[in-house]
N, C-alpha and C positions, 0 to 999 in steps of 0.2 A: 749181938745186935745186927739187924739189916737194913740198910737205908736202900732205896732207889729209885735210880736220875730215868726219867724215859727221854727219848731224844727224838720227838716227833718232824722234824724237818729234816728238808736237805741241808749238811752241814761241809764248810772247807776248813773251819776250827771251830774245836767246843772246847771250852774247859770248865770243870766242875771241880769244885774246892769244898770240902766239909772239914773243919776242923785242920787237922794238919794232914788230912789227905787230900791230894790231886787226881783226876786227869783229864790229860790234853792231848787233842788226838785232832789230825790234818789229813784231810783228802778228800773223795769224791764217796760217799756211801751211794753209788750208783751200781749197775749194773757191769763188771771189767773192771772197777774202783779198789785203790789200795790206799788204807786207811792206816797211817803209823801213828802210837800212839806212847803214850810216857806218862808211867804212874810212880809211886814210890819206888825206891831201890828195892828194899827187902816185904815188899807188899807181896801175895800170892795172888796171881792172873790166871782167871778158867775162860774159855773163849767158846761158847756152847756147850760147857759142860767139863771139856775138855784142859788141862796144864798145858798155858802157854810157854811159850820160848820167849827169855825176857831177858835186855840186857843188862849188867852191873848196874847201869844207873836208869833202868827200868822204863827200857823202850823194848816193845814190842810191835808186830804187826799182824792185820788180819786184812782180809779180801771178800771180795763177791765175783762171783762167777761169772759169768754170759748167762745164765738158765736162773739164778738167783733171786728168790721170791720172797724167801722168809727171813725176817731181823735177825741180826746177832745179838747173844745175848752174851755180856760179861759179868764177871762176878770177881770183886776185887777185892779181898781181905785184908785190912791194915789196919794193925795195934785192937785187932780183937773183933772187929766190925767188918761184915762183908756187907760190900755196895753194890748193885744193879745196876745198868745199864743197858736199855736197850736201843741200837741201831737200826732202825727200817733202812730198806734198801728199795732205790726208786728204778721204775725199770725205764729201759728204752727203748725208741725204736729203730731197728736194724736194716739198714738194705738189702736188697735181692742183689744178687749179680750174675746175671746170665749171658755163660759164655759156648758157643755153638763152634764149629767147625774142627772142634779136637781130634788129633789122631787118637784112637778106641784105647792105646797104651797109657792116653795121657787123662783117660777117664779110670780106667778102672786096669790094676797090675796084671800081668801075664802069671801064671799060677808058678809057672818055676823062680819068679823073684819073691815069694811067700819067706821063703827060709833069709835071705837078705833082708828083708824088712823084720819080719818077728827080731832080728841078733842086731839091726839100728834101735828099737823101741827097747832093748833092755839096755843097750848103752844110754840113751838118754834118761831112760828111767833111773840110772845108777847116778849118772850124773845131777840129778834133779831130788837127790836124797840124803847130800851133805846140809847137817845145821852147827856150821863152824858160827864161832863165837868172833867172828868182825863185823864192823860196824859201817862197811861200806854202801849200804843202802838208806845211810842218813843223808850221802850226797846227793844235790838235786840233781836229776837228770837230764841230760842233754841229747840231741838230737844225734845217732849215731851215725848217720849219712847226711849227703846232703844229694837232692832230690825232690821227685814229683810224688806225692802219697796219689798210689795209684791200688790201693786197695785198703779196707778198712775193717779193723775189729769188731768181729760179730756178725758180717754179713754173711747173708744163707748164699749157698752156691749151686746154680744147677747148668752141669756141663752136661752139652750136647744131650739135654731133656732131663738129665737125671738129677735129682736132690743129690747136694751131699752134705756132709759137715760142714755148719757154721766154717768162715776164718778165725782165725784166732790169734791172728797177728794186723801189722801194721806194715804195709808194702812201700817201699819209698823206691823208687823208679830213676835207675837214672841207668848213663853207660857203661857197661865192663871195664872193669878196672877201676872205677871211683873207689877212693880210702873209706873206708868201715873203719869209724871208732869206739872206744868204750864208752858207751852212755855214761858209768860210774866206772869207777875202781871193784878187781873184782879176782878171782881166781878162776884158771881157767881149769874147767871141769873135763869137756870135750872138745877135741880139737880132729874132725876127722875133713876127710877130701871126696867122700864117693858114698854118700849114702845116697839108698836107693830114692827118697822122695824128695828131699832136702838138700842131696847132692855137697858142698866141701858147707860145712856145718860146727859153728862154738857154741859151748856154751859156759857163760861165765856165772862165778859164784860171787851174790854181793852180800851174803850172810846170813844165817839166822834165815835158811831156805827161802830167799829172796834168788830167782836166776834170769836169764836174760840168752837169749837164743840168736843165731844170726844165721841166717838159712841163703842157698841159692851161691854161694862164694865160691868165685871163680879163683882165689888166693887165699888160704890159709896162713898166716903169718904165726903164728903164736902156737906154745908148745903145752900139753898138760901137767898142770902142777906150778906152771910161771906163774906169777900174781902182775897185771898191767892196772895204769893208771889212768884215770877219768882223761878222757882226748887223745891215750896212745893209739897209733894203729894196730886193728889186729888180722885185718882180712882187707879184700878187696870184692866189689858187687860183680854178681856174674848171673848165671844163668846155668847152672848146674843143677842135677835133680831133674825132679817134673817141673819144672820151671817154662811157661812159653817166651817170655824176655828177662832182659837184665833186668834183675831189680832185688832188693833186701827182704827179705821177707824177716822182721823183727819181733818175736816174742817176749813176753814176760809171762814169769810163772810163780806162785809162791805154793812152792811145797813139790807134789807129784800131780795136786788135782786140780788147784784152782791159778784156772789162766786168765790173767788180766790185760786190761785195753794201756800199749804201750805210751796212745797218745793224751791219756789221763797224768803221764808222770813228765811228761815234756815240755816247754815252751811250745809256744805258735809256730813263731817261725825258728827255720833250723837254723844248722851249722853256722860261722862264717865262713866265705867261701876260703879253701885252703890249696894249698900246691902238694901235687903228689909228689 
């Protein structure tokens, strides 16, 4: 048998119940939006097609992109019935952010640091391809600095005339040395000091290929393979990398391909203020 729910709005919770199957699913179906969701235990979740990653008591998650135009479509099998669902995704709009008087190195690499960058991009790629079975991205998240958001996911960039790639994170601005905490609980994947774009650089594992990036750190605290706790310290803000000032530059990622908007999973306002 095949039932199916279509899900024409913007939704921050939906639940649909047929008989003694569920599900309930929380977040932003937007553009950078991460959508967790929780059906039966021993239900079977396809996410476009595709066998979801689901946990014991049958949470899983899915995303949209920055570029994301078309609905997800799930298919959930339980007690013999697969159900539909489909998710539109609402798009947004992004700002431009044009930035002029860069030094030439700080737009485009000098061709002898090609071999440095190709051997950072498979460390992060490595790091960004564990799907450990914890459940640390049930925790809400928190504001991992405290700071001025001085740059915004999704906006297009063009230094000194030239287009580049969309951002892809969330810049929170403050002085070198402010404490970098963990948004959530998490394990650390990457812990490096000198990469060529991103300069001292973590990333944490919050589960179930949920990751979280912390770019520009002028202090590395934390080792790989530790596992830290939602509010410990793991780094300190700097200006490291191709960076022009102090500031965080904070990612999320779920999986290798789809990067999401950090300040979709956040409160408004951040931190409180704390003592280093």
């Amino acid at each position: 048998m095949i039932k199916t729910v279509f899900i024409p709005f913007l939704l921050f919770s939906f639940s649909s119940f047929a008989d003694d199957y569920f599900l309930n699913m929380k977040g932003q179906p937007t553009q950078g939006g991460l959508i967790i969701a929780q059906t039966n235990a021993n239900a079977q979740v396809k996410i476009n097609g595709k066998k979801a990653y689901k946990t014991d008591d049958g949470y899983f998650m899915f995303g949209f992109g920055r570029f994301a135009e078309k609905p997800i479509q799930l298919a959930i099998t339980f007690a013999g019935t697969t159900y539909h669902a489909t998710i539109p995704v609402t798009k947004r709009q992004f700002p431009t952010e044009v930035i002029d008087g860069l030094p030439p190195s700080k737009v485009t690499p000098p061709a002898e640091v090609y071999a440095q960058i190709k051997a950072d991009n498979i460390k992060v790629g490595k790091a960004r391809s564990f799907i450990d079975a914890r459940k640390d991205f049930l925790e809400p998240f928190i504001w991992p600095a405290n700071g001025r958001v001085s740059g915004v996911y999704g906006s297009r960039r063009i230094l000194n005339g030239k287009p580049k790639r969309p951002h892809y994170g969330m810049d929170i601005a403050n002085k070198t040395g402010t404490k970098v905490v963990a948004p959530a609980s998490g394990k650390v994947r990457l812990a490096e000091t000198g990469m060529y774009y991103t300069g001292g650089t973590i990333i944490l594992d919050h589960g179930y290929g949920l990751t979280t990036t912390f770019m520009h750190l002028s202090k590395v605290n934390v080792e790989v393979g530790s596992y830290v706790h939602q509010g410990e310290k793991i780094g300190e803000i700097g200006m490291t990398g191709r960076a022009t000032g102090p500031h965080l530059d904070w990612r999320v990622n779920l999986g290798k391909k789809t990067r999401l908007d950090p300040q979709l999973l956040i409160p408004k306002n951040p931190l409180p203020k704390h003592s280093d």
